[in-house]
N, C-alpha and C positions, 0 to 999 in steps of 0.2 A: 504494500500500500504506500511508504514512503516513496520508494523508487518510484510508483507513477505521479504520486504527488507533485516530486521533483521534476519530472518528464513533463507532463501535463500542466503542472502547476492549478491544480485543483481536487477534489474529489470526482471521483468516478460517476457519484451520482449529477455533480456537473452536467457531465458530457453527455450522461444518457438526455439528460433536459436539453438541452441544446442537439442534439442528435432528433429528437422531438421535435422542437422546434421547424430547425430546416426543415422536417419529411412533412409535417403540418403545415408548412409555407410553400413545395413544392406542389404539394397536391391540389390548394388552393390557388395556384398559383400557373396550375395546367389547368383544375379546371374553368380558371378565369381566360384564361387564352385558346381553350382550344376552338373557340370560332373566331376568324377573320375581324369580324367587323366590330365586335365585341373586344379584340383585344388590342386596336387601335384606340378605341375607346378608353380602356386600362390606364393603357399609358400615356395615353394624353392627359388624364386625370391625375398619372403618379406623379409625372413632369409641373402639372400645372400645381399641383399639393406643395410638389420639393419647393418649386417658386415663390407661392405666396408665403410659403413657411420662411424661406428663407431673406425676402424682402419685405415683409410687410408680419408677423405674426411673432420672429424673433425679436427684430427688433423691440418688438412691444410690449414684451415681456420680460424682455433683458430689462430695460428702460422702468416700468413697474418693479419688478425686483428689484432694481439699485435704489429705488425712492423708498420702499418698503424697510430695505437697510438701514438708510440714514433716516429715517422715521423711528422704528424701534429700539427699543434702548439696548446695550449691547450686553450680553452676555456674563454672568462673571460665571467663574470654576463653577462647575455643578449643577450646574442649570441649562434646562433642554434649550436649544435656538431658537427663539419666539417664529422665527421668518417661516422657518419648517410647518410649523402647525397654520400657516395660512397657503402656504406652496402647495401642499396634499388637493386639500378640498378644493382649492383653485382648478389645478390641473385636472383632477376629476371632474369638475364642473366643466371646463373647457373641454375633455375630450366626449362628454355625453351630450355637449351643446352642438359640438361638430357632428358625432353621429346621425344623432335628430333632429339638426337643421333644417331639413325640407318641414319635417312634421313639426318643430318648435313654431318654424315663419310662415304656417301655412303656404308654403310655396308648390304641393303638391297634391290634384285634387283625388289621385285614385287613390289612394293608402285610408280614405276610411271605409271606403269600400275592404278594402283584406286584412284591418283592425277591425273595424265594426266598430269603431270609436269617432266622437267627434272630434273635427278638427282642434275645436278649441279649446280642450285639454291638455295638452302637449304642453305649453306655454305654462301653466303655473301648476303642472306635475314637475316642468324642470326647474323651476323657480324654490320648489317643495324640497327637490332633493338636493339642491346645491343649499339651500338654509339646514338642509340636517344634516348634511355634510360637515359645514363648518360649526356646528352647534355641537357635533358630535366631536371636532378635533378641537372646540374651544374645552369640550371637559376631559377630554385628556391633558391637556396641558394643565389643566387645572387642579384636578389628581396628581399627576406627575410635580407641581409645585409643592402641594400640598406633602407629598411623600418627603421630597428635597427636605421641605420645611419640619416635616416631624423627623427627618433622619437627623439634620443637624442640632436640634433640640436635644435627643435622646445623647448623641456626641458632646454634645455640652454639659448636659446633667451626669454624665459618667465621667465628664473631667471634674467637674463639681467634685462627687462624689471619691474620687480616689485622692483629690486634694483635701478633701477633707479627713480622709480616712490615713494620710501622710502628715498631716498635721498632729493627729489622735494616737499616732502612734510615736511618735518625736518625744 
């Protein structure tokens, strides 16, 4: 197990997940292409995704992130990264908003036909889940302070307590 470790530079179980991965990407991947007109289509979609990610959706979130930085207060030892706990539920809101864009913007009229749902649902079922999203990583973080807070409490009262018990014995 070392020697593949060192070879590999990871667990075994890695590799099988990413062995996963690609055969899961290739077969979705044949069967997005195996017709002509449909696989023009793809790629014109994966080119035109790379593009706007890369001129117009980075930037904007780089841009966000760095204001989010100098907005929140910094860190000291022992304490989770505030940034993180709004980064999550962001990005999960951004990639289910992408998803469901046609059905968020009512931009498409056949999809309640093969939901059987109203259009105008979409729009504050996403709104519903990006608020419990971040409601959900506001009490982590808050739990998580809260532990921080009782751990160093109990580290205090036990330095108390042996100071005092070195005192007692002097």
């Amino acid at each position: 197990m070392k020697r593949f470790r060192q070879w590999y530079g990871s667990s075994p179980l890695h590799l099988v997940a990413m062995a996963g991965s690609f055969a899961l990407a290739w077969y979705a991947g044949s069967r997005l292409l195996s017709e002509t007109s449909s696989a023009v289509r793809v790629l014109i979609w994966i080119a035109g995704a790379a593009v706007v990610h890369d001129l117009v959706l980075f930037p904007l979130y780089s841009t966000a992130d760095r204001a989010l930085q100098t907005i929140l207060p910094k860190r000291p030892a022992r304490r989770p990264a505030y940034i993180n706990y709004l980064r999550f539920p962001a990005a999960l809101s951004a990639v289910l908003f992408v998803v469901w864009l046609p059905l968020i913007l009512n931009l498409v009229a056949a999809y309640p036909i093969t939901t059987a749902l109203d259009e105008s649902v979409f729009l504050p079922r996403w709104i519903l889940v990006t608020a419990a999203l971040f409601t959900a990583s506001a009490l982590v973080l808050a739990v998580r302070l809260l532990g921080a807070r009782c751990r160093a409490l109990l580290i205090e009262r036990r330095a108390r307590r042996r100071a005092a018990d070195d005192s007692k014995t002097r």
